[in-house]
Backbone as CSV, one residue per row, in Angstrom:
resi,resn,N_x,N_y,N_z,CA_x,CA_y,CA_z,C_x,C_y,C_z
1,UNK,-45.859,83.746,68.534,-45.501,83.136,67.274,-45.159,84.240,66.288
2,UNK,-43.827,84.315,65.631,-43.597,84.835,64.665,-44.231,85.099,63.167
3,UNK,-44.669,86.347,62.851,-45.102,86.498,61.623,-44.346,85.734,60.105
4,UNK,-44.922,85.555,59.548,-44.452,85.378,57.656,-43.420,86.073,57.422
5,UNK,-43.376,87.548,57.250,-41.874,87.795,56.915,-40.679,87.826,57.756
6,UNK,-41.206,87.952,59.105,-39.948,87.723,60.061,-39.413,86.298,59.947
7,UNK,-40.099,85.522,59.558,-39.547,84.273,59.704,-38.593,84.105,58.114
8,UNK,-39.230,84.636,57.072,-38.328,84.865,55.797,-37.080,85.764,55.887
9,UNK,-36.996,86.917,56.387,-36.150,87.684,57.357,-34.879,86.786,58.225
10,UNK,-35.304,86.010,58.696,-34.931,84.845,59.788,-34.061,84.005,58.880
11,UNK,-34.621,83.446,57.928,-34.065,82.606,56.686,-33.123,83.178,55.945
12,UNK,-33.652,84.518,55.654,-32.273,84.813,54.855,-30.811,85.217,55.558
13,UNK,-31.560,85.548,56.914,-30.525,85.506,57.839,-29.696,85.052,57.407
14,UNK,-29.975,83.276,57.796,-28.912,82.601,58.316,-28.576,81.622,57.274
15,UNK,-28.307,82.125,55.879,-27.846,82.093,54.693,-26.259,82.140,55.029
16,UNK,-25.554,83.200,55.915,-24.632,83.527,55.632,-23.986,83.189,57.263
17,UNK,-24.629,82.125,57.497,-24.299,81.931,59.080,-23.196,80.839,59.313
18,UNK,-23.381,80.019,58.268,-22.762,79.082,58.389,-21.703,78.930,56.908
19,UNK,-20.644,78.313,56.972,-19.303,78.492,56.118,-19.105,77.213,55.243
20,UNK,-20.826,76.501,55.574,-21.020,75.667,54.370,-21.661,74.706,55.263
21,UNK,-23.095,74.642,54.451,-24.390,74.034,54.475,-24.373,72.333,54.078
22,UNK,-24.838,71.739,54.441,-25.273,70.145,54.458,-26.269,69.486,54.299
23,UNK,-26.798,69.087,53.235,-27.807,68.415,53.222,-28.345,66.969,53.332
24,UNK,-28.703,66.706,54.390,-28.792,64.857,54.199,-29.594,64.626,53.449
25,UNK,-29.688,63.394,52.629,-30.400,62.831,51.288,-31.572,61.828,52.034
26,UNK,-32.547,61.488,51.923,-33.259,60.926,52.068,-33.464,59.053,51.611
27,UNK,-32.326,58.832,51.661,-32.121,57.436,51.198,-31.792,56.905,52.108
28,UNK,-31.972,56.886,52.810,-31.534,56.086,54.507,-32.999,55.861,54.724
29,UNK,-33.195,54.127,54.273,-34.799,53.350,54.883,-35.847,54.458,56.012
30,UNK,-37.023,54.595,55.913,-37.557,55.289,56.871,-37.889,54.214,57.855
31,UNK,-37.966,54.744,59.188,-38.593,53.613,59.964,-39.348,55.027,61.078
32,UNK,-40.148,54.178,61.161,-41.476,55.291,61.918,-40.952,55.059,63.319
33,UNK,-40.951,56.374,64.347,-40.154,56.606,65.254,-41.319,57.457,66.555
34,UNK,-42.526,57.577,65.701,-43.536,58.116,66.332,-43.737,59.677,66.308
35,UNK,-42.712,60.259,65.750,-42.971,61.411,65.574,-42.783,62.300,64.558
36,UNK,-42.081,61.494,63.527,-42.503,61.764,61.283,-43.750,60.878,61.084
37,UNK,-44.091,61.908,60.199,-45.788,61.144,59.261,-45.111,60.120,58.742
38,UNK,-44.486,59.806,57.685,-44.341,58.963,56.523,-42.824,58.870,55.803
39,UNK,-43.061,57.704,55.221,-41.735,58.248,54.191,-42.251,59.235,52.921
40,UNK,-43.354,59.418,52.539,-44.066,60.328,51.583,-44.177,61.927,51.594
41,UNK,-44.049,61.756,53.383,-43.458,63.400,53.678,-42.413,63.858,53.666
42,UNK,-41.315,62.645,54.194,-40.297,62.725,54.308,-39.635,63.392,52.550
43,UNK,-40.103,62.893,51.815,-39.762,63.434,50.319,-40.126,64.267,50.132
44,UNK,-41.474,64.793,50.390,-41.771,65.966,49.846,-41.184,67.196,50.717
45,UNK,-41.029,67.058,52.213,-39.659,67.852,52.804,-38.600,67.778,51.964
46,UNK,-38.353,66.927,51.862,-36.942,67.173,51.212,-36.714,67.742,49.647
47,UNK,-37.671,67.720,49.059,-37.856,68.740,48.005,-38.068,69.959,48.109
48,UNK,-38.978,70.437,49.175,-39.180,71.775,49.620,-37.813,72.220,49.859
49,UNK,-37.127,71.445,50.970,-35.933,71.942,51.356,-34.649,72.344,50.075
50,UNK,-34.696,71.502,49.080,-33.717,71.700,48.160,-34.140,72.934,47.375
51,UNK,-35.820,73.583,47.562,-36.035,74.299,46.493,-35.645,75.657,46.810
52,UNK,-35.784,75.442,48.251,-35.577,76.456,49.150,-34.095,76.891,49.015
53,UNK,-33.304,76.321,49.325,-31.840,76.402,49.077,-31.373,77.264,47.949
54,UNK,-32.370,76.725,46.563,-32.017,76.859,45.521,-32.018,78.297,45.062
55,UNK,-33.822,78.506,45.253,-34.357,80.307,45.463,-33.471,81.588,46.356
56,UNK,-33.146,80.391,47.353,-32.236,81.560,48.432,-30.549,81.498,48.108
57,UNK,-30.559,80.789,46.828,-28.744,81.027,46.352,-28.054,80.469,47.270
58,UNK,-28.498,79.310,48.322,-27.216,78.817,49.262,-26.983,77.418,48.516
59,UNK,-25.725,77.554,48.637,-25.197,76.037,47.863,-24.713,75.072,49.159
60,UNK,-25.107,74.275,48.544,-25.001,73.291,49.824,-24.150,71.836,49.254
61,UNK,-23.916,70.939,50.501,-22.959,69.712,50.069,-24.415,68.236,50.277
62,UNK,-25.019,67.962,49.143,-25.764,66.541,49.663,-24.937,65.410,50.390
63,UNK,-25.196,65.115,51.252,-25.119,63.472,51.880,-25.826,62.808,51.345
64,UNK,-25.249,61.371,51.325,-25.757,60.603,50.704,-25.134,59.071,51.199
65,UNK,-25.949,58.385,50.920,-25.184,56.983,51.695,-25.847,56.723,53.504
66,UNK,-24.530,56.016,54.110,-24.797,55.273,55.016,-24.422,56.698,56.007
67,UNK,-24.476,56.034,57.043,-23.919,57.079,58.188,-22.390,57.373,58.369
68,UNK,-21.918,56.495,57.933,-20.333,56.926,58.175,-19.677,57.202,56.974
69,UNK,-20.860,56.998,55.287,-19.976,57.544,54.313,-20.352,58.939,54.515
70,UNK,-21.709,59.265,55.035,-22.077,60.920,55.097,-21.332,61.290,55.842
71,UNK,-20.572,61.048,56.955,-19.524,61.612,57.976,-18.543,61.682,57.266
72,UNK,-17.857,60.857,56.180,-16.328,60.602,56.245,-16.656,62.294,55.120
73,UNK,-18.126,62.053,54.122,-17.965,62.791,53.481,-17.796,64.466,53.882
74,UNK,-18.516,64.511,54.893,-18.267,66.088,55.970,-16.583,66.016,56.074
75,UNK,-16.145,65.682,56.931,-14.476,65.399,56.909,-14.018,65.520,56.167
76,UNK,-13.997,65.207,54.590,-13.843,65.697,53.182,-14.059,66.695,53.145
77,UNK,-14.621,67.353,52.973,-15.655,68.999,52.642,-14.582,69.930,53.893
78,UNK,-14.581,69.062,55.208,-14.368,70.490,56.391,-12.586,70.525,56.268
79,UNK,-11.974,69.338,55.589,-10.684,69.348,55.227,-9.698,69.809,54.706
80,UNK,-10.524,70.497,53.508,-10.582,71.408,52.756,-9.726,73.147,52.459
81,UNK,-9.640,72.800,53.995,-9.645,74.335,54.519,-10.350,75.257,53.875
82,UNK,-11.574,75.303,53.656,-12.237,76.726,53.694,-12.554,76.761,51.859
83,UNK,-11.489,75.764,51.424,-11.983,75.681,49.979,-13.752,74.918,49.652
84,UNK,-14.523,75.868,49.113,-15.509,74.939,49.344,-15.994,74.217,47.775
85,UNK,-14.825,73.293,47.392,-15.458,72.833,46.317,-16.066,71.677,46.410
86,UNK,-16.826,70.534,45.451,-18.152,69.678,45.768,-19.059,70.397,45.982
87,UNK,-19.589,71.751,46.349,-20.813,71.633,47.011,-21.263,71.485,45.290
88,UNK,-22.987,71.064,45.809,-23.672,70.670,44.771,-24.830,71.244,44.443
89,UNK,-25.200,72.021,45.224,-26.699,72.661,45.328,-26.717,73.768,44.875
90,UNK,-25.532,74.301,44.252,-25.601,75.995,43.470,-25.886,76.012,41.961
């Protein structure tokens, strides 16, 4: 098992790994699947995760909606060519 800063090390990595980050929103009903606690965690992940983003300067694109408006909305974003405007998380 990896130490504390290798794994922060690890993170900031892969900041610059990808040519634009995605975040799914947490508004899609929870339904227990046997292997998430709650919908109560499910939020408080997802706050961690945005804060995280925030501290580490990666801007990211939220999803939001159903499954195929969060898709059409990727397709939007990757359409783009390389322009990355919308993102929302910077």
């Amino acid at each position: 098992m990896g130490s504390a800063p290798s794994l922060l090390r690890y993170a900031d990595e892969c900041r610059t790994r990808y040519h634009r980050h995605y975040l799914c929103g947490d508004d899609i009903p929870f339904e227990q699947d046997g292997w998430r606690t709650d919908a109560v965690w499910r939020a408080r992940i997802q706050r961690e995760v945005r804060e995280d983003l925030r501290v580490r300067g990666i801007p990211y694109v939220a999803l939001q909606g159903t499954l195929e408006q969060r898709a059409a909305r990727v397709l939007e974003e990757e359409g783009e060519g390389g322009d990355c405007g919308g993102r929302e998380g910077a």
